[in-house]
PAKE-335349 format. One record per residue (C-alpha): residue number from 1; chain; z negated, x, y. Coordinates in pm, 1 decimal, padded with zeros to 6 digits, always signed. Layout:
BEGIN
NUM | A | Z | X | Y
...
This chain:
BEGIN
1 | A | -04396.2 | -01400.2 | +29395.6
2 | A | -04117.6 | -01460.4 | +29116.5
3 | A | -04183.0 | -01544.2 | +28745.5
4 | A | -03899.3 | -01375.4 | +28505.0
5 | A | -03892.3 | -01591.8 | +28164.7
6 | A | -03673.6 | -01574.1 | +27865.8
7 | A | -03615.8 | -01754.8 | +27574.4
8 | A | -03980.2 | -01745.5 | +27350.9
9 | A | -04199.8 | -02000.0 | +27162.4
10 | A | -04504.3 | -02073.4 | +27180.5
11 | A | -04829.6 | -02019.6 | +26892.2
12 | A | -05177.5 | -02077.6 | +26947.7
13 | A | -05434.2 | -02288.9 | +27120.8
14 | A | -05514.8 | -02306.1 | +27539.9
15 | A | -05787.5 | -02464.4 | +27680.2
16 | A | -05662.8 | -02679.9 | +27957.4
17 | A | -05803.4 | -02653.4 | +28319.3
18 | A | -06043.4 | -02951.2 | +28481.9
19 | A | -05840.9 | -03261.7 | +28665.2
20 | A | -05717.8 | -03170.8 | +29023.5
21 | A | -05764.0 | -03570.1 | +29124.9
22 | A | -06094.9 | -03587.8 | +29003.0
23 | A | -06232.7 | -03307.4 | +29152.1
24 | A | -06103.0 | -03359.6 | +29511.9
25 | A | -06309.7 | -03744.8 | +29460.9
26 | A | -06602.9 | -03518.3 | +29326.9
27 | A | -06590.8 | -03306.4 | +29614.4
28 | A | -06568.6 | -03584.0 | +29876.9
29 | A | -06811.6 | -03829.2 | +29709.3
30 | A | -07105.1 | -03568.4 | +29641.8
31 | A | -07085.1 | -03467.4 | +30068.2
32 | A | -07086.4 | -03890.3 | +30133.5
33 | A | -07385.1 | -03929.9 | +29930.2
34 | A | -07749.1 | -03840.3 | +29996.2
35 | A | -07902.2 | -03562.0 | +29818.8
36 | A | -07758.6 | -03241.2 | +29517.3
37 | A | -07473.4 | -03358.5 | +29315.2
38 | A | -07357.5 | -03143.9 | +29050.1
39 | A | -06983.4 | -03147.8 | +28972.4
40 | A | -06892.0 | -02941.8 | +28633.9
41 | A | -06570.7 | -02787.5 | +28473.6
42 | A | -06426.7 | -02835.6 | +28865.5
43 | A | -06087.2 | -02735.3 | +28942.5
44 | A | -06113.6 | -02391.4 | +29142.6
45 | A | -05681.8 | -02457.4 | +29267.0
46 | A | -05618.8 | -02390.6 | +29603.6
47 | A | -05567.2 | -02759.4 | +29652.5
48 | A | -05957.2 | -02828.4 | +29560.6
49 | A | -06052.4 | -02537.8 | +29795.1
50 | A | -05913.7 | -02710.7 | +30008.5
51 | A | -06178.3 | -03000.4 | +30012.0
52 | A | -06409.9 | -02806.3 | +29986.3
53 | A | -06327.6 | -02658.2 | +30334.1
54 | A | -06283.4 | -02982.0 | +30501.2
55 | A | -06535.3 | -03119.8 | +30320.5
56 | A | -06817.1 | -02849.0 | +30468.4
57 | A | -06664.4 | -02919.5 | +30807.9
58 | A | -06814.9 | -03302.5 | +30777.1
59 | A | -07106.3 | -03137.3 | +30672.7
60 | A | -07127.3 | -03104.4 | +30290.1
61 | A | -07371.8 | -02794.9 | +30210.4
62 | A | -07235.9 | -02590.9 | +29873.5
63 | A | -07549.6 | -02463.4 | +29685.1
64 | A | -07375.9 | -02318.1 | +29407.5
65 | A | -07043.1 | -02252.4 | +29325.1
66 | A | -07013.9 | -02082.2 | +29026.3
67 | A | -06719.9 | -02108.6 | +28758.2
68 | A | -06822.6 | -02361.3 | +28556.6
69 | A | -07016.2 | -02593.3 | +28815.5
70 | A | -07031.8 | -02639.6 | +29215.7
71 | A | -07361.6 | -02798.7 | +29388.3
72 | A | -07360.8 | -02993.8 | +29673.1
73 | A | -07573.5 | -03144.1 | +29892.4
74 | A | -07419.1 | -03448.4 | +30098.5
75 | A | -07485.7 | -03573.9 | +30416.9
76 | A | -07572.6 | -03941.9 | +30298.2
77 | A | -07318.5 | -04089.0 | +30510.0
78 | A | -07481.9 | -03911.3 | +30844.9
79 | A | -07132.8 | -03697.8 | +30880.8
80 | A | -07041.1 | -03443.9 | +31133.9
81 | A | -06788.2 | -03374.9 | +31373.9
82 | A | -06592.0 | -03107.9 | +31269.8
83 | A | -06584.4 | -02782.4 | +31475.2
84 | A | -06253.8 | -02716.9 | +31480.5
85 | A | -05924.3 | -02815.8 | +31359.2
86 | A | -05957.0 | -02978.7 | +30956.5
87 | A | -05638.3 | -02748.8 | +30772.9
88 | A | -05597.3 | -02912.9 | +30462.7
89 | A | -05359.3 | -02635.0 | +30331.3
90 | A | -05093.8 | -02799.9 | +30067.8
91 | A | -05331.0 | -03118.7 | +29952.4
92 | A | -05180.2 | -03456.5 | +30019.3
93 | A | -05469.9 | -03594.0 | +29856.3
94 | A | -05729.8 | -03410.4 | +30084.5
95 | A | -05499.0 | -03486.2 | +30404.7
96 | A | -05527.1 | -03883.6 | +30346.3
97 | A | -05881.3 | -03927.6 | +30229.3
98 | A | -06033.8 | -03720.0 | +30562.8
99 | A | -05811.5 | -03934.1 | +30763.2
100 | A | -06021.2 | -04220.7 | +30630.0
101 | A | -06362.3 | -03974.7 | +30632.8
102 | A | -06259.7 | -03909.0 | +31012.6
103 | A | -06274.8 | -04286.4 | +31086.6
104 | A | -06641.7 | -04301.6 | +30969.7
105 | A | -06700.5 | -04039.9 | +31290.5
106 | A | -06805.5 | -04122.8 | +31653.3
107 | A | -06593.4 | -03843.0 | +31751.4
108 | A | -06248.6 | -03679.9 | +31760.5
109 | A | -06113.5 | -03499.0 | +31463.0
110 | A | -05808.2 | -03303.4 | +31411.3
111 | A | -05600.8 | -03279.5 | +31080.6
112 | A | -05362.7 | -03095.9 | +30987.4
113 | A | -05200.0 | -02857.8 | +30696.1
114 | A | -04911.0 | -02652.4 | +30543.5
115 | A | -04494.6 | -02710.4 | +30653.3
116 | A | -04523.8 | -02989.3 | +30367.1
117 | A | -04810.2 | -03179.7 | +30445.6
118 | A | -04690.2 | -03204.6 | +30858.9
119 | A | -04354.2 | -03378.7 | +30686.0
120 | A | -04553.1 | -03656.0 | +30439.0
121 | A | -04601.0 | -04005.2 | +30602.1
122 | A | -04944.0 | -04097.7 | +30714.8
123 | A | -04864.4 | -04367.5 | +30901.4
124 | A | -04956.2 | -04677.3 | +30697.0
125 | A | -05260.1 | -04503.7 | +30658.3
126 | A | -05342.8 | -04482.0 | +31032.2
127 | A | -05229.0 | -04797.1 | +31103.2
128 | A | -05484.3 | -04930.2 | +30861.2
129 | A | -05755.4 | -04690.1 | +31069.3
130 | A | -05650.1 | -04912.1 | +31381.3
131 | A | -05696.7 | -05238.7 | +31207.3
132 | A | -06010.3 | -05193.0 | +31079.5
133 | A | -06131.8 | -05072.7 | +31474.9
134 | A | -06090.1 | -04701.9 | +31462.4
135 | A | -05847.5 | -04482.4 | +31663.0
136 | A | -05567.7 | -04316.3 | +31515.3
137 | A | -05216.5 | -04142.2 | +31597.2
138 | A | -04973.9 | -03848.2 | +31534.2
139 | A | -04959.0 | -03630.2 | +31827.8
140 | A | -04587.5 | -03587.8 | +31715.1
141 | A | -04598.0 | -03958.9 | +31742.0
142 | A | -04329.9 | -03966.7 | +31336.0
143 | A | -04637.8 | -04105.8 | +31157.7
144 | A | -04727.8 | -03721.7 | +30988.7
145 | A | -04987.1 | -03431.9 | +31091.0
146 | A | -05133.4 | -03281.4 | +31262.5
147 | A | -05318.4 | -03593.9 | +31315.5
148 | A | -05593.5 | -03721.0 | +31558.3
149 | A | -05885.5 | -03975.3 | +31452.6
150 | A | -06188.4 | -04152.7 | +31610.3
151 | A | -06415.5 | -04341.3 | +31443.9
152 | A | -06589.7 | -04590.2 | +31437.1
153 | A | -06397.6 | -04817.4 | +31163.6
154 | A | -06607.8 | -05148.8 | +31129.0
155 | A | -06478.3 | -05304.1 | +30870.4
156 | A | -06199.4 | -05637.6 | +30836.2
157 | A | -05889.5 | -05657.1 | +30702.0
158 | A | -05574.0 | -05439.5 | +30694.4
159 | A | -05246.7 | -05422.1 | +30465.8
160 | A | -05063.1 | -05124.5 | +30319.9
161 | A | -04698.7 | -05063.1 | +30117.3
162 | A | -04773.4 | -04974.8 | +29774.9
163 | A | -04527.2 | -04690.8 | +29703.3
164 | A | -04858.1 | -04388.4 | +29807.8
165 | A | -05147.2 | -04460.0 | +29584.6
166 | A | -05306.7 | -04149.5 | +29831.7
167 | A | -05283.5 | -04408.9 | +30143.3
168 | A | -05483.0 | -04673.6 | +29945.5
169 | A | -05779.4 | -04435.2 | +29772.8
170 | A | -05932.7 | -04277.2 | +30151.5
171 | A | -05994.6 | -04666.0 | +30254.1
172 | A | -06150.9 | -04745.5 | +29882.3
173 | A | -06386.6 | -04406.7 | +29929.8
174 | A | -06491.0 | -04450.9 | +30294.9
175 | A | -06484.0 | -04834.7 | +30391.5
176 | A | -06820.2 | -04941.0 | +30152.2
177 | A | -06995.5 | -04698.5 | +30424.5
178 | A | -06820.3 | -04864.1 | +30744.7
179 | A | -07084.2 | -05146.0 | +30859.0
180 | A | -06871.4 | -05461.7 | +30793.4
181 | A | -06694.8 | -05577.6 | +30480.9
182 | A | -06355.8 | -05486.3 | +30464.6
183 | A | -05974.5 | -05643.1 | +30287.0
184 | A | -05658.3 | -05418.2 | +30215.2
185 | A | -05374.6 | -05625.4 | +30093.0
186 | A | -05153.8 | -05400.9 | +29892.5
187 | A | -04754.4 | -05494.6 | +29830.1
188 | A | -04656.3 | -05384.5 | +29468.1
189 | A | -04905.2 | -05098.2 | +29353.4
190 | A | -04739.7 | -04829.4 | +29245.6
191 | A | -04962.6 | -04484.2 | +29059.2
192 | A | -05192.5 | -04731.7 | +28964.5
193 | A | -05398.3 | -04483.2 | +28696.2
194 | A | -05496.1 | -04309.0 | +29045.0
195 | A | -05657.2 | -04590.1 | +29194.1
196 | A | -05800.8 | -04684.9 | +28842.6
197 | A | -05962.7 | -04313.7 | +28879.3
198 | A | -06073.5 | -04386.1 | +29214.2
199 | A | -06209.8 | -04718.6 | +29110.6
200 | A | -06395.0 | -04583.2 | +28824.3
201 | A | -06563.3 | -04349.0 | +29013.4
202 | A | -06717.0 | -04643.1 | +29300.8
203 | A | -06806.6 | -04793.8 | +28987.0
204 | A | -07024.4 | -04517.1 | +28846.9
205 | A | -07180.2 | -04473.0 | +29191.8
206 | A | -07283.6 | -04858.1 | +29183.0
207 | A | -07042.7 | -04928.8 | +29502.7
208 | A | -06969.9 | -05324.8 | +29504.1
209 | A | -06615.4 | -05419.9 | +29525.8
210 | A | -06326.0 | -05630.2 | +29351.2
211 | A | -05994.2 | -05675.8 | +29370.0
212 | A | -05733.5 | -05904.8 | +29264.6
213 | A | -05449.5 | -05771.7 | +29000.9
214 | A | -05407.3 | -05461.9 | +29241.9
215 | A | -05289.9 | -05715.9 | +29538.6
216 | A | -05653.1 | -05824.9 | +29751.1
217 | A | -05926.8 | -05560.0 | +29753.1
218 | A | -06259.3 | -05633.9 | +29890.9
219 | A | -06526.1 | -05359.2 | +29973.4
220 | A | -06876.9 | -05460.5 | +30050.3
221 | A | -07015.6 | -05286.9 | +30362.0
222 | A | -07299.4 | -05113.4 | +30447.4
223 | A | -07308.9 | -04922.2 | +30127.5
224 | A | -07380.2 | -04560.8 | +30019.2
225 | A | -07339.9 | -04320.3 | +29738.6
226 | A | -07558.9 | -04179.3 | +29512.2
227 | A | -07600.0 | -03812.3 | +29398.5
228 | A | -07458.8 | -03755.6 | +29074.8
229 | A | -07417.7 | -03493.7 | +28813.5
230 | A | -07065.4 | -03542.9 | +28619.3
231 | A | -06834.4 | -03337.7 | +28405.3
232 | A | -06462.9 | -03318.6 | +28509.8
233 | A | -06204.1 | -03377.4 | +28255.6
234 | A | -05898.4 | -03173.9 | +28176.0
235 | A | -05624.6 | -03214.5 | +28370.1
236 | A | -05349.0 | -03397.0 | +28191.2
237 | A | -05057.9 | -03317.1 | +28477.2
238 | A | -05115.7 | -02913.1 | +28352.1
239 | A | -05136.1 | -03038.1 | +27994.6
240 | A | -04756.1 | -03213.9 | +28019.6
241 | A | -04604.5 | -02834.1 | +28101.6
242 | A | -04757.2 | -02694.0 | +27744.5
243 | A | -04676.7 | -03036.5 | +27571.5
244 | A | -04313.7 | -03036.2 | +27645.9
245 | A | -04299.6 | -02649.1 | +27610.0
246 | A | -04431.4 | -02673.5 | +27266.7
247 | A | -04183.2 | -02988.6 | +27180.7
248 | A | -03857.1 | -02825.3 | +27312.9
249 | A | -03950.6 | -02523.6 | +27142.5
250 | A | -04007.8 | -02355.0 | +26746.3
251 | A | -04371.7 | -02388.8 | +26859.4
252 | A | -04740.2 | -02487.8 | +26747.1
253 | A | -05012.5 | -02562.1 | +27006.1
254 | A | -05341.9 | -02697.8 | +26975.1
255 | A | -05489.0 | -02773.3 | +27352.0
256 | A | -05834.7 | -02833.7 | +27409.8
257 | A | -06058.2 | -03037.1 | +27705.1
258 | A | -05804.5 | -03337.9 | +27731.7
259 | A | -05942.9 | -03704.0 | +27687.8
260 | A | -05712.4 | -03995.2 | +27577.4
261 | A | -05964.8 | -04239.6 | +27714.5
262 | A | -05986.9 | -04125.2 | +28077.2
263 | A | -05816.9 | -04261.9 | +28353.7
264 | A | -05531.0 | -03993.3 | +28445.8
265 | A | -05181.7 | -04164.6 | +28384.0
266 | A | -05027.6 | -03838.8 | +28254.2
267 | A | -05209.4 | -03861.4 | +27922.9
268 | A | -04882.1 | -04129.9 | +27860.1
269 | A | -04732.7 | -03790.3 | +27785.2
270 | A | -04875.7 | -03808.0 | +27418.7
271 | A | -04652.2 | -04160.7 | +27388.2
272 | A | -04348.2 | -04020.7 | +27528.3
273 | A | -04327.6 | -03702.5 | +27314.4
274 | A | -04368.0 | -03894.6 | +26978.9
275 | A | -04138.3 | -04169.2 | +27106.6
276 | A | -03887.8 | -03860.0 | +27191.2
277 | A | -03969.1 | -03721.9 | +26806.2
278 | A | -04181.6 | -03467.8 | +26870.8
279 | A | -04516.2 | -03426.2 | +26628.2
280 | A | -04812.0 | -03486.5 | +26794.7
281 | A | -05145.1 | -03510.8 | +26649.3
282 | A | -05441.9 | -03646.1 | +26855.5
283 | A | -05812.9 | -03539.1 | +26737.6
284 | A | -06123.2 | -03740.6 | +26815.2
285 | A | -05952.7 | -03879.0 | +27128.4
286 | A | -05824.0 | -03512.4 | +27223.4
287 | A | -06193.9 | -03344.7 | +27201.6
288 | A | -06098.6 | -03177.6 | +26899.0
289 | A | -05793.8 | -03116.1 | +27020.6
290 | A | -05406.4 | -03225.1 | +27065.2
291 | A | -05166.3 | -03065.5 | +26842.3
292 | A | -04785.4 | -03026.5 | +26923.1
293 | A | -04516.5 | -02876.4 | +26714.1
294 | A | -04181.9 | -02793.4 | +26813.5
295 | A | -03882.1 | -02721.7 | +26632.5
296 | A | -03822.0 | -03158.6 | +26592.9
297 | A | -03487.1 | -03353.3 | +26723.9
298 | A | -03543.5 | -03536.9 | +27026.9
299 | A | -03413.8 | -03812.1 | +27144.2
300 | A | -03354.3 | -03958.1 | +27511.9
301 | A | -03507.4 | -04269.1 | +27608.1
302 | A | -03621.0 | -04492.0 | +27949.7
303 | A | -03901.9 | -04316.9 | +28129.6
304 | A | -04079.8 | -04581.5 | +28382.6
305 | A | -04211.6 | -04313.1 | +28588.5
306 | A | -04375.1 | -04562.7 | +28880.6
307 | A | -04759.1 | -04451.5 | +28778.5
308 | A | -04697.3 | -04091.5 | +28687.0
309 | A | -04561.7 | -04014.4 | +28996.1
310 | A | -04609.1 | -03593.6 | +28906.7
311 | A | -04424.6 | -03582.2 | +28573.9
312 | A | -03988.7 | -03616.5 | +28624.6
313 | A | -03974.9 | -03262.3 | +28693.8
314 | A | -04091.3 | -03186.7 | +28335.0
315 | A | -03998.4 | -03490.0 | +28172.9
316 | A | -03656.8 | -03407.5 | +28318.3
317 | A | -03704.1 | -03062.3 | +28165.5
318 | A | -03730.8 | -03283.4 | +27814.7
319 | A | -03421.5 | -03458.3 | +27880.2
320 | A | -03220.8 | -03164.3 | +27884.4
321 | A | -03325.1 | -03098.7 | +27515.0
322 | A | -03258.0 | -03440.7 | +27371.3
323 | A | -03005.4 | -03567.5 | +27201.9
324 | A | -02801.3 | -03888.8 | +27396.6
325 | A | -02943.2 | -03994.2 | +27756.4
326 | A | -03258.2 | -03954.5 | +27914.7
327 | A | -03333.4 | -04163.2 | +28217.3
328 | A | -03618.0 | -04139.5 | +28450.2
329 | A | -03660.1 | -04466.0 | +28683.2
330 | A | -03902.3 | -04610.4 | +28944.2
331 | A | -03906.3 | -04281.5 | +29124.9
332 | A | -04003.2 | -04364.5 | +29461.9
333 | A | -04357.7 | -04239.9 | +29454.2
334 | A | -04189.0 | -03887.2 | +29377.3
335 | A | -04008.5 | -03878.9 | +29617.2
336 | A | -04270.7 | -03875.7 | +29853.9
337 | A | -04458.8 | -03564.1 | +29708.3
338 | A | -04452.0 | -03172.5 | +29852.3
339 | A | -04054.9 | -03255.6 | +29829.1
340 | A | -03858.8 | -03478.2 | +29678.3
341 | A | -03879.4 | -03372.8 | +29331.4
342 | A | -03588.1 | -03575.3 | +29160.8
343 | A | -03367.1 | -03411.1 | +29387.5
344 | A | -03506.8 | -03073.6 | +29394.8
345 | A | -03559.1 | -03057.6 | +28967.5
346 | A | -03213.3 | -03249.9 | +28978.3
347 | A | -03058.4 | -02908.9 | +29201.2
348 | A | -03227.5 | -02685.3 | +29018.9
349 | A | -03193.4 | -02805.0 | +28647.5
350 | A | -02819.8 | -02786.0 | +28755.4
351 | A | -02816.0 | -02453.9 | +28826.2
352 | A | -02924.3 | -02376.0 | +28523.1
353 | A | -02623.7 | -02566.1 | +28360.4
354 | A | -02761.2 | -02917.3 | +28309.7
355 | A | -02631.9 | -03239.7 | +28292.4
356 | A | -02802.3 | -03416.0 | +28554.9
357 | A | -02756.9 | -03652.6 | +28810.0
358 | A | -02988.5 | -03842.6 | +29078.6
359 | A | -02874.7 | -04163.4 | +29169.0
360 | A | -03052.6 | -04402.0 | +29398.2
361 | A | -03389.3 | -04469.5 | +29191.4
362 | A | -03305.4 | -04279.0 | +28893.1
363 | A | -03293.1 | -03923.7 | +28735.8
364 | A | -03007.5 | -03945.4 | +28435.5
365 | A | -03050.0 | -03636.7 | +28160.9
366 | A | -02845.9 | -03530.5 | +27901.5
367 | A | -02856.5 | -03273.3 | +27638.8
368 | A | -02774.9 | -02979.4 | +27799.8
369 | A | -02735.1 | -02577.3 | +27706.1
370 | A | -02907.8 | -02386.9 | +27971.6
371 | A | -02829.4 | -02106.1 | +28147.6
372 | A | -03088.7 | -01843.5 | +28312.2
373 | A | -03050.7 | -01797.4 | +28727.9
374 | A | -03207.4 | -01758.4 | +29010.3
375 | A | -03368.4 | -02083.1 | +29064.2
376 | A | -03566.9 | -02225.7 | +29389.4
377 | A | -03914.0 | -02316.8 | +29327.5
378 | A | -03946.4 | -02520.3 | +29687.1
379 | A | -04259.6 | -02371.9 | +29728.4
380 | A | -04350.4 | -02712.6 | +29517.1
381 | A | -04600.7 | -02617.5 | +29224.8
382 | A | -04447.5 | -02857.6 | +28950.3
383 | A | -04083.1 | -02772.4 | +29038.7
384 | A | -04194.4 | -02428.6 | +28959.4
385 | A | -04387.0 | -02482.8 | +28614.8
386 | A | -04098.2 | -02735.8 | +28473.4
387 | A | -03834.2 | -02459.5 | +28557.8
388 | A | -04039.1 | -02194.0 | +28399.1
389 | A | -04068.7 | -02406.6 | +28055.8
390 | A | -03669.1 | -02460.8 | +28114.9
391 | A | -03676.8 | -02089.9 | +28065.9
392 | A | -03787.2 | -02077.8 | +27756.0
393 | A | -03521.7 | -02261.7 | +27604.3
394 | A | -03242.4 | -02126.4 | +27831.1
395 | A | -02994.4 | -01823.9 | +27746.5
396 | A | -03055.4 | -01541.1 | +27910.8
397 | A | -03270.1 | -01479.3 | +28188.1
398 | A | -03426.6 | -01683.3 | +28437.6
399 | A | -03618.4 | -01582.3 | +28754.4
400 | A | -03818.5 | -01839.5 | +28987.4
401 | A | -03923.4 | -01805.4 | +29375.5
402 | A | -04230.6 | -01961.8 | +29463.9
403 | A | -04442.3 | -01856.8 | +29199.4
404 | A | -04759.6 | -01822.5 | +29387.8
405 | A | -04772.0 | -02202.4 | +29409.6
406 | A | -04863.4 | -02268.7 | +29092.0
407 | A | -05238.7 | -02205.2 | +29198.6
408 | A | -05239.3 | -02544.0 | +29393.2
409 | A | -05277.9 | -02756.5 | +29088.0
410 | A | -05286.9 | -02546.3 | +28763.3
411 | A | -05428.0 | -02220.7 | +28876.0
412 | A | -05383.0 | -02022.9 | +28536.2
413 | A | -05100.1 | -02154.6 | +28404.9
414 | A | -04957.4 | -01806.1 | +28374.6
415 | A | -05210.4 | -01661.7 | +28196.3
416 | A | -05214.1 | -02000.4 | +27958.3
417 | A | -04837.4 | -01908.7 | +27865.6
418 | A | -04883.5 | -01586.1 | +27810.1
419 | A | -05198.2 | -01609.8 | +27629.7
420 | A | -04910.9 | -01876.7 | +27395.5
421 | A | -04692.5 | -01624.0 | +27336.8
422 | A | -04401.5 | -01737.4 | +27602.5
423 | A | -04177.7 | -01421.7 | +27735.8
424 | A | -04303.4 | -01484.7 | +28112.0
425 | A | -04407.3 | -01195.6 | +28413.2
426 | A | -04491.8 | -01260.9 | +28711.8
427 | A | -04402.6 | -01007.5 | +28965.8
428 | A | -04435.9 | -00954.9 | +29367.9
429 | A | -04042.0 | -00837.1 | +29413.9
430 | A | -03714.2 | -00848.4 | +29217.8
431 | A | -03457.9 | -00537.4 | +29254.9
């Protein structure tokens, strides 16, 4: 599918969807524990269907899934093999934590996904299944899916790079249910706010563990999870597209559902915009709302982008409408994602006319008048939305591939910009 945008503002107020990350730990935490969790305001992307699959393959039973709340009943640790092959569709984050559910099973289990998930690195993360005595490899023998893993892990110590925040979560999740304690030494964190989610959530299910300024973590063994009834929060990756729409734009948008106090790292997105010039009021911590109005000069600043791994793409979109130099840094984490998106918004954004250059660890933006074209979404979700919003301040006309995609992680984002006002279609075929 293609989305056609032209130039438009935006007017109004959006409700913004529940947190992808939090519910794919919902998901795989209510099917680990024993007895009904109830998991409201969940995601319903394609990405969170995913777990949800997999998920029911280990053995989680869904009760209800209705659109404001999915039931589960877990399996209290007792998992299952799975009957066939796991297909985790697009979901990096599903891929890597049922690598570490697999290595709770006496049994063989295949994973596997989409053309992007079979090229992201899983290899730390397997080795780390070896070390702590399970059984791990890719049958392509690169370190990616498909991906083949017996269990039993008991426990002891492993290591991991700290560039993939996803390769550190599955062992935080799964190891308190492995029989021995167990020690993951982690080199120079990076996405910490996603292992602070993950964290939070042990916490709240009264798992035992500590850890050491992000360096030593120790997880008790022999543990398991409660049942638990929890709302998910808004998703503050989906809220950055509306934010910097509204800033770059004559616009006024109030958004609703977002929490300034919850873990997500994107909420730094509040911080940025105001540091860039933009007006942005904050209500009640975001529960009454989050205001943005456009129609403000911006200026360019130093983006350390290390823990919000999802946001250059749009923050890149930003730097094309402020005045002097933007620069995005500390990109590596990014580059590791469904591609690597500083090169591909870098490509694209040029296209469209921008001054923009990737070099080594950074993304360097100037102001920039954009042009509409014919731009490639790389079937990669966020590459998709940050082009669209750089259609609303471009001249002309600009048309995106890919625009199916958006449904992994933000599955009404067209219907949000419409409902805004924005000059977006969305259409099966261009002439």
């Amino acid at each position: 599918m293609f989305f056609i945008v032209r130039p438009s503002n935006l007017k109004g107020e959006a409700t913004i969807p529940g947190s992808k990350s939090n519910t794919t730990r919902a998901v795989v935490i209510a099917t680990l524990a024993e007895g009904e969790s109830v998991i409201e305001n969940p995601l319903p992307s394609a990405d969170c269907l995913s777990t949800l699959q997999v998920y029911r393959a280990y053995g989680a039973e869904v009760l209800e899934m209705s659109g404001d709340r999915w039931v589960i009943r877990g399996v209290g640790g007792r998992l299952k093999v799975p009957d066939d092959v796991l297909n985790t569709g697009n979901s990096g984050t599903t891929t890597y934590i049922a690598i570490g559910t697999a290595g709770l099973i006496d049994g063989y289990t295949v994973i596997t996904g989409d053309h992007q998930i079979r090229r992201r690195p899983a290899g730390p993360l397997l080795k780390a299944i070896e070390d702590l005595g399970g059984w791990a490899i890719s049958t392509r023998g690169d370190g990616s899916a498909p991906v083949v893993v017996r269990g039993v892990i008991k426990g002891g110590k492993t290591s991991l790079p700290g560039i993939n925040s996803q390769w550190l979560t599955p062992l935080l999740i799964n190891t308190p249910l492995a029989k021995g304690d167990t020690e993951i030494l982690v080199d120079n964190l990076q996405e910490r706010p996603y292992i602070d989610m993950t964290m939070g959530w042990l916490s709240r299910r009264g798992i035992e563990f500590s850890h050491e300024e992000y360096e030593r973590f120790l997880i008790r063994g022999g543990q398991g999870y409660r049942a638990f009834r929890e709302r998910i929060p808004a998703d503050w990756e989906s809220a950055c597209f509306v934010m910097v729409a509204a800033a770059i734009t004559e616009s006024e948008v109030t958004l609703f559902g977002l929490d300034t106090r919850d873990y997500q790292g994107d909420k730094v997105i509040v911080e940025i915009l105001r540091a860039a010039g933009a007006e942005v009021e904050v209500f009640d911590y975001g529960r009454g709302g989050i205001r943005v109005r456009g129609g403000k000069t911006l200026r360019g600043m130093e983006i350390d982008c290390g823990n919000i791994p999802d946001a250059p793409p749009i923050l890149a979109v930003l730097g094309t409408q402020a005045e002097g130099e933007t620069v995005l840094y500390n990109l590596g984490a990014s580059t590791l994602k469904e591609t690597n998106r500083p090169k591909s918004i870098a490509e694209e954004l040029q296209k469209m006319g921008a001054d923009i250059r990737y070099e080594g660890d950074s993304l360097v933006v100037r102001r920039s008048r954009l042009r509409g074209t014919v731009i490639d979404g790389h079937t990669d979700h966020r590459i998709v939305m940050a082009t669209a919003v750089a259609g609303l301040v471009a001249e002309g006309v600009t048309v995106i591939t890919d625009a199916e995609y958006t449904r992994i992680s933000f599955p009404n984002f067209y219907e949000v910009f419409r409902s805004l006002g924005a000059d977006i279609q969305r259409v099966s075929s261009i002439e």
